[in-house]
C-alpha positions in Angstrom: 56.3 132.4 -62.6 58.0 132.9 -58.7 60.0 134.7 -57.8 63.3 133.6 -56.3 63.1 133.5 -52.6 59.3 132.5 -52.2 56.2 133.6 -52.9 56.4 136.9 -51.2 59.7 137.9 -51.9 60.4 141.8 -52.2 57.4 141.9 -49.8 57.6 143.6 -46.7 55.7 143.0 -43.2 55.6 146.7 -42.8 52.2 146.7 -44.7 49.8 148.6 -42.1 46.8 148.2 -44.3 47.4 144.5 -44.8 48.3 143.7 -40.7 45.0 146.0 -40.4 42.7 143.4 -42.1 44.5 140.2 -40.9 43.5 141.9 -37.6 40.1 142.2 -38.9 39.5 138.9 -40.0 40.7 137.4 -37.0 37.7 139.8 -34.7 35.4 138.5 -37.5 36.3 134.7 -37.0 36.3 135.2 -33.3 33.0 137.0 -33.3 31.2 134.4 -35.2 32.6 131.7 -32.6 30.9 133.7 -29.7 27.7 133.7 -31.9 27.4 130.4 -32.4 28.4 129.4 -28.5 26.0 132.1 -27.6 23.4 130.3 -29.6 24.4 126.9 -28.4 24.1 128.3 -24.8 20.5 130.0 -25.1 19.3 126.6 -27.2 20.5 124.4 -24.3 18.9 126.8 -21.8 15.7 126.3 -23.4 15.5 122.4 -24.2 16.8 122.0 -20.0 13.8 124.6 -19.2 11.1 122.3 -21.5 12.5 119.6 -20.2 12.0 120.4 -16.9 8.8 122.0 -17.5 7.6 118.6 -19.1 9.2 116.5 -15.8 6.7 119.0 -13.8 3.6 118.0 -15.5 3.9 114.5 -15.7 4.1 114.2 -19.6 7.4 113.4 -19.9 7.4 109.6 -21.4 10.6 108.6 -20.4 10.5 110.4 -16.7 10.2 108.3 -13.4 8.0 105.0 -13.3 7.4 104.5 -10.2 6.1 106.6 -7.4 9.4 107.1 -4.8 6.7 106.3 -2.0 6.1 102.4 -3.8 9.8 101.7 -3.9 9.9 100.2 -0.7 8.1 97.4 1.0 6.4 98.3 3.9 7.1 97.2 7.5 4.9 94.7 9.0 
């Protein structure tokens, strides 16, 4: 059954414990956010590297076609 008033009435904010671990929470939802953009960071790091990498030796399928030296006719 409620109470009149709400949910949490009778209740006050002067609950140290309970501002303590809202406080808490928040840090650990924050800290799992700077994880996962961490993470994000050092995968996109590595897949630009490999990429690059591949672009170097010539076995990336989809890299340039032509040589830049054969996309222009020559002079006569």
């Amino acid at each position: 059954m409620s109470r009149p008033g709400g949910e949490h009435a009778g209740r006050t904010d002067t609950d140290p414990q309970g501002a303590e671990m809202f406080q808490y929470r928040l840090q650990e939802l924050r800290r799992a956010e700077l994880v996962e953009q961490a993470e994000t960071y050092r995968l996109t790091r590595r897949l630009r590297t490999a990429r690059r990498a591949a672009n170097r030796s010539g076995e990336n399928p989809q890299g340039r076609v032509s040589d830049p030296s054969e996309r222009f006719a020559r002079a006569a």
